[in-house]
C-alpha positions as CSV (number, residue, x, y, z in Angstrom):
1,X,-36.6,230.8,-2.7
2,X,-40.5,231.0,-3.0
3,X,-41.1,227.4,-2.0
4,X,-39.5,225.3,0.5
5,X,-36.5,223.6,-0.3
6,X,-36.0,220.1,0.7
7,X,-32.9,220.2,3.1
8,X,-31.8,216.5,3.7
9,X,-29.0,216.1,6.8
10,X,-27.4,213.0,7.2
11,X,-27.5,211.6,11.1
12,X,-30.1,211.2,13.1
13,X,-29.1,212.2,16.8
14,X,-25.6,214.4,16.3
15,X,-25.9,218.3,17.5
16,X,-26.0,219.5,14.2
17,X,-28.9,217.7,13.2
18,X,-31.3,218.3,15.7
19,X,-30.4,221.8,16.1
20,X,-31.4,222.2,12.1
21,X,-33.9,220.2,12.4
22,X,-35.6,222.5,15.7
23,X,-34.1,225.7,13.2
24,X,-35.5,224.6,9.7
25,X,-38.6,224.3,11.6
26,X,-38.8,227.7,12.7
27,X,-37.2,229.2,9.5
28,X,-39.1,227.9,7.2
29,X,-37.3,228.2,3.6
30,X,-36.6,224.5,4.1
31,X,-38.2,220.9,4.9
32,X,-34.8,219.4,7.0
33,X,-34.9,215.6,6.6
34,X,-32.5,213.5,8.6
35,X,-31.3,210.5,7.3
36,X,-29.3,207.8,8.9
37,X,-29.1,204.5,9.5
38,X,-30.3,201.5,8.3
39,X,-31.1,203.4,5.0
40,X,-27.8,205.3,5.4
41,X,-25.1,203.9,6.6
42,X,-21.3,205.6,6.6
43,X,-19.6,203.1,8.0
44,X,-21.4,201.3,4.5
45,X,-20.8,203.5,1.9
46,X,-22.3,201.5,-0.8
47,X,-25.9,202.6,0.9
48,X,-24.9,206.4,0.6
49,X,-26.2,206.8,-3.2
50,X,-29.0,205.1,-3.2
51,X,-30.3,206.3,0.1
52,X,-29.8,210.0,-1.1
53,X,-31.2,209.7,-4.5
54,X,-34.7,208.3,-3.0
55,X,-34.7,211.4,-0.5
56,X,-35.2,213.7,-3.3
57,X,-32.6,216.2,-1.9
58,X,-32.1,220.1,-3.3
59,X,-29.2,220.8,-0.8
60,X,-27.5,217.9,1.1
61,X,-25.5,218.9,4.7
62,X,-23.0,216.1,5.6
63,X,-22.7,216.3,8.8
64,X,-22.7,212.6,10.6
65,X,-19.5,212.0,12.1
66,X,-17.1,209.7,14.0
67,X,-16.5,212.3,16.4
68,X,-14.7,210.3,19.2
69,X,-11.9,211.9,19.5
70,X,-9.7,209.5,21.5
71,X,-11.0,206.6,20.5
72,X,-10.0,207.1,17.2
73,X,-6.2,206.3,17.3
74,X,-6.9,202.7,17.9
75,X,-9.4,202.9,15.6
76,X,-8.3,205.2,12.6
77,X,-9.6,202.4,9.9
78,X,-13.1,203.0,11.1
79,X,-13.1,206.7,11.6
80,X,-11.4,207.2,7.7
81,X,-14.4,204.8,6.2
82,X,-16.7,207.6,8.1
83,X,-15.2,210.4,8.0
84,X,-13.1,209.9,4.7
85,X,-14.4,207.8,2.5
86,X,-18.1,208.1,3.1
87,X,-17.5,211.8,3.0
88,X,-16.6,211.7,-0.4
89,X,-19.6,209.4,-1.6
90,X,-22.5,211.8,-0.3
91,X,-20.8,214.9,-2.5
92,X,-20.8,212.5,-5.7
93,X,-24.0,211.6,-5.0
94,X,-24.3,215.6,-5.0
95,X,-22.5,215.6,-7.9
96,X,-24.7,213.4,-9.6
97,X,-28.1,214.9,-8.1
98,X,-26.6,218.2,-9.0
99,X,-27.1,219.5,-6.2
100,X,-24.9,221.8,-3.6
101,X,-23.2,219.5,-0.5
102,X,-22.6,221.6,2.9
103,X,-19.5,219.3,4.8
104,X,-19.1,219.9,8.3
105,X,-15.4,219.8,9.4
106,X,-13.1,220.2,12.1
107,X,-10.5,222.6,13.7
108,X,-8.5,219.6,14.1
109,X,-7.3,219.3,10.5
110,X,-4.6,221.9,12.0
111,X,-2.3,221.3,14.3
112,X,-2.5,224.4,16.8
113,X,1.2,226.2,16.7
114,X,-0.2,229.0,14.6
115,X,0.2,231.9,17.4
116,X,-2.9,233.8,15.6
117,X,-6.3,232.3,14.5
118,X,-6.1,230.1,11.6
119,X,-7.6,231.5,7.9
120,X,-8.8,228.7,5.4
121,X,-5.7,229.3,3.3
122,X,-3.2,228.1,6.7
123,X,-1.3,224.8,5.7
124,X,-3.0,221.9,6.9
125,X,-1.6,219.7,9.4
126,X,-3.5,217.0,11.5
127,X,-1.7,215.9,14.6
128,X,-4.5,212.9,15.6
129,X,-6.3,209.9,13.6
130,X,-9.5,212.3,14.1
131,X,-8.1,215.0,12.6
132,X,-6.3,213.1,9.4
133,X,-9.7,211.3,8.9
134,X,-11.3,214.8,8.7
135,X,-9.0,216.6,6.1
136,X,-9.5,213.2,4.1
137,X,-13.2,214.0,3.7
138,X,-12.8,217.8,3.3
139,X,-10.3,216.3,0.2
140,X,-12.7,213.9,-0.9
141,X,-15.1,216.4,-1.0
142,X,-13.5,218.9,-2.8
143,X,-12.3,216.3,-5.5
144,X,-16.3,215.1,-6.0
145,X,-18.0,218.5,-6.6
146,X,-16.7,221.8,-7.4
147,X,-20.4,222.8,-5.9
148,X,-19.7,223.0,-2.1
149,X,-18.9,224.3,0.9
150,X,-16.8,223.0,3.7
151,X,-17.5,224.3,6.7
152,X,-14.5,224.1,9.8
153,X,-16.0,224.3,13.0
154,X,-14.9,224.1,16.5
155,X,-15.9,223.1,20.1
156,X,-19.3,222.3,19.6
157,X,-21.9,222.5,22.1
158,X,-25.4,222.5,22.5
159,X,-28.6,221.1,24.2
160,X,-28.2,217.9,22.9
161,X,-26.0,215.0,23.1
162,X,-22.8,214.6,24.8
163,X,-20.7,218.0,25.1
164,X,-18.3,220.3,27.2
165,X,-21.0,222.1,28.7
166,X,-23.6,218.8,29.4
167,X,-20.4,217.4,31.1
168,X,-19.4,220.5,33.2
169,X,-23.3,220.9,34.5
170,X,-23.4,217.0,35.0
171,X,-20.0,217.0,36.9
172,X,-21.3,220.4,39.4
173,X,-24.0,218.4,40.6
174,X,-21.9,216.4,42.6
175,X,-18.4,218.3,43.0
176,X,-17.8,221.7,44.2
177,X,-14.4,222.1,42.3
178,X,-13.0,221.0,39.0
179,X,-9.6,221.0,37.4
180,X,-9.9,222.1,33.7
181,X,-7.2,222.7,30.9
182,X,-6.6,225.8,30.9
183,X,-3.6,226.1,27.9
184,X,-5.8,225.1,24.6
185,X,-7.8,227.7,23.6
186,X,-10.3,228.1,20.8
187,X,-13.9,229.4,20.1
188,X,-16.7,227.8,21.9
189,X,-19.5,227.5,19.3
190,X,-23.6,226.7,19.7
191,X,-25.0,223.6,17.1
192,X,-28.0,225.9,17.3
193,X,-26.2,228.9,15.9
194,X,-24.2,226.2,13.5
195,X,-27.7,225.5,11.8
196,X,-29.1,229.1,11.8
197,X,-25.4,229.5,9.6
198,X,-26.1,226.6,7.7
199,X,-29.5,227.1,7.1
200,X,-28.5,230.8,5.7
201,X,-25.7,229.0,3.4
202,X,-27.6,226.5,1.9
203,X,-30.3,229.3,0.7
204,X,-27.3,231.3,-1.1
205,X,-25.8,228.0,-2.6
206,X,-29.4,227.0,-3.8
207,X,-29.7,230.6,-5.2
208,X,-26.4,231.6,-7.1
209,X,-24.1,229.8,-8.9
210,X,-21.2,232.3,-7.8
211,X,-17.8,230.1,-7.5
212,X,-17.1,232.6,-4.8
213,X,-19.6,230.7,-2.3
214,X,-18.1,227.4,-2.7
215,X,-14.9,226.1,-1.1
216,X,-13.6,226.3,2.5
217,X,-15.1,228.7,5.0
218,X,-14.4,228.7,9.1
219,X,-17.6,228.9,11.1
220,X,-16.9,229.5,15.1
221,X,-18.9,231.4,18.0
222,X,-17.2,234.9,18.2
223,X,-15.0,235.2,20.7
224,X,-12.4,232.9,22.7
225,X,-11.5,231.0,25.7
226,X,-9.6,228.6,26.9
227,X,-11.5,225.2,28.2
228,X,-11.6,227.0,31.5
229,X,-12.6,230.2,30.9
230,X,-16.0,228.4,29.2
231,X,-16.4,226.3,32.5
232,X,-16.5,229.5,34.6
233,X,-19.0,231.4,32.4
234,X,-21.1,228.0,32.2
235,X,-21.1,228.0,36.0
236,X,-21.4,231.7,36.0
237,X,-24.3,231.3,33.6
238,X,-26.1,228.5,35.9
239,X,-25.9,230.0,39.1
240,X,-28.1,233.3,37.2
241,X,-30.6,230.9,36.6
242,X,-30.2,228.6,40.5
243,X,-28.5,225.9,38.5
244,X,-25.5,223.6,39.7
245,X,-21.9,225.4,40.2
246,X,-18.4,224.3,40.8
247,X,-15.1,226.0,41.3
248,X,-12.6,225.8,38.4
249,X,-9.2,225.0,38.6
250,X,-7.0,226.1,35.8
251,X,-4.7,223.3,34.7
252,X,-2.0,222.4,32.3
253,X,-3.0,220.0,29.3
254,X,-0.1,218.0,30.7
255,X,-1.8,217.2,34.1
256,X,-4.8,215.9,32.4
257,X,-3.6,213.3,29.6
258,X,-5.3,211.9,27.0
259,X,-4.8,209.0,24.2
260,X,-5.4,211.9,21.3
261,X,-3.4,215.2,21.3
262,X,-5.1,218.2,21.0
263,X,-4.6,221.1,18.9
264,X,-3.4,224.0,21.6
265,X,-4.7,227.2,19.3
266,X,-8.3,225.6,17.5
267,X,-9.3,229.5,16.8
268,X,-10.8,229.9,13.8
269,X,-10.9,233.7,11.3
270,X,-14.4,233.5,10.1
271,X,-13.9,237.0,8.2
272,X,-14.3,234.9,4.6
273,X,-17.3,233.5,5.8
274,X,-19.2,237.2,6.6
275,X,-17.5,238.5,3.5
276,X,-19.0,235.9,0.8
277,X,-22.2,234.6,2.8
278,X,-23.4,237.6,5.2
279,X,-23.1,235.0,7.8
280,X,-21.4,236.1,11.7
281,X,-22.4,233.5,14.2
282,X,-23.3,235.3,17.7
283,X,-20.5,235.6,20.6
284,X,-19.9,232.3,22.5
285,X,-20.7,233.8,25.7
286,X,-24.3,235.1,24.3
287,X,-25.3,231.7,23.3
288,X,-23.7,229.8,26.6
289,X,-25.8,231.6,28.3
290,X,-29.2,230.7,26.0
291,X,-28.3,227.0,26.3
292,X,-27.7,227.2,30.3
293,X,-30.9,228.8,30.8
294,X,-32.7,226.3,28.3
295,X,-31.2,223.6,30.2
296,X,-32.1,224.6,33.4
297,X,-35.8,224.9,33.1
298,X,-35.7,221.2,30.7
């Protein structure tokens, strides 16, 4: 691409949108434009087209979300509107730009008894409102344009919002020890390395018209933990840099119960992704350790 792209990310204050909004600013092959509400509303749909015609996009990334987990089984009507339903209006609108869509999904659309990491081709089975609201917009997607590319991702985490590792550094400041499920274990994964990935994605979607681009891909942090393990190396991590520490417990997902069940393997094969986009996110550990150190002198 000689000339900057106009990248336009629905949202306004998720991780994934200001981490490509700080990226796209740095990377330069694209002006990022977030757009949310009023003029885009998902729980609205009818707004979607309009609002994304006027932005004047050349790639689209969907990735505003109803992301409460828990919250969603008493409230799975609202989450499918979002997550489903609005979902599949941004990639006709997409469709009818003709432009690519980039759809930001979920480990949850599994249900975790796979004993081994989980390739795109693995049958699909969502054991919570969140995740069945998910795979409804990956389906919506991938019924509205043949030009895009679903993205799974998994335990996101970052400098912004709420996440794991905000809570864990929140909690240390005034305990010394936490209990933390230790029998779930996935792929911790940066929002900031998420958008370096996308932003990479979008450039070869813009670029080639090869079918082999488009579809499903899995994009996680290398490496794995369990919800424990990533509490110790965030404390670990902290302490380098004189920040706040706790001890960890390591405790069954049955002593800490919550309204949504969660998917006990969320690991996620990412080879497809290298092999068709050249795209390998960095090592969880590597970029816990960026984000701790950002944190800490915020």
């Amino acid at each position: 691409m000689s000339t900057r792209k106009r990248m336009v990310v629905t949202g306004r204050e998720g991780q994934v949108v200001l981490s490509l909004l700080e990226r796209g600013a740095k990377d330069g092959r694209f002006e990022v434009i977030a757009l949310g509400r009023p003029e885009l509303d998902l729980s609205a749909p009818e707004t979607i087209e309009a609002a994304l015609e006027k932005a004047r996009p050349d790639v689209i990334v969907s990735s505003a979300a109803y992301t409460a987990v828990d919250q969603a089984e008493t409230d799975e009507e609202a989450a499918t509107v979002i997550n489903g339903l609005a979902a599949g209006k941004i990639a006709e609108a997409a469709a009818a730009l003709g432009v690519p869509v980039i759809h930001i999904s979920t480990d949850y659309v599994f249900d975790g008894s796979k004993a081994a990491p989980y390739i795109e081709s693995d049958p699909v089975a969502p054991i919570g409102a969140y995740g069945r609201s998910k795979l409804a917009g990956e389906q919506a997607v991938a019924a509205a344009t043949p030009n895009h590319a679903i993205l799974r991702t998994a335990w996101v985490y970052s400098p912004f919002g709420k996440n794991f590792l905000k809570t864990m550094l929140k909690l240390a400041e005034t305990r010394d020890s936490l209990n933390v499920v230790d029998d779930q274990i996935g792929n911790p994964t940066s929002a900031l390395d998420i958008a370096d990935a996308v932003l990479t994605i979008a450039a070869n979607l813009i670029d080639s018209d090869d079918p082999a681009l488009r579809g499903t891909f899995h994009m996680t942090g290398a490496g794995e933990a369990s919800w424990a393990d990533f509490a110790i190396e965030i404390f670990a991590r902290s302490a380098d840099v004189g920040g706040p520490t706790a001890g960890v417990g390591r405790i069954p997902s049955s002593a800490y119960p919550t309204p949504a069940k969660r998917p006990a393997n969320s690991r996620l094969d990412c080879s497809l992704l290298k092999a068709r986009h050249g795209v390998n996110l960095p090592d969880w550990r590597q970029s816990t350790s960026i984000i701790v150190e950002r944190l800490a002198r915020a």
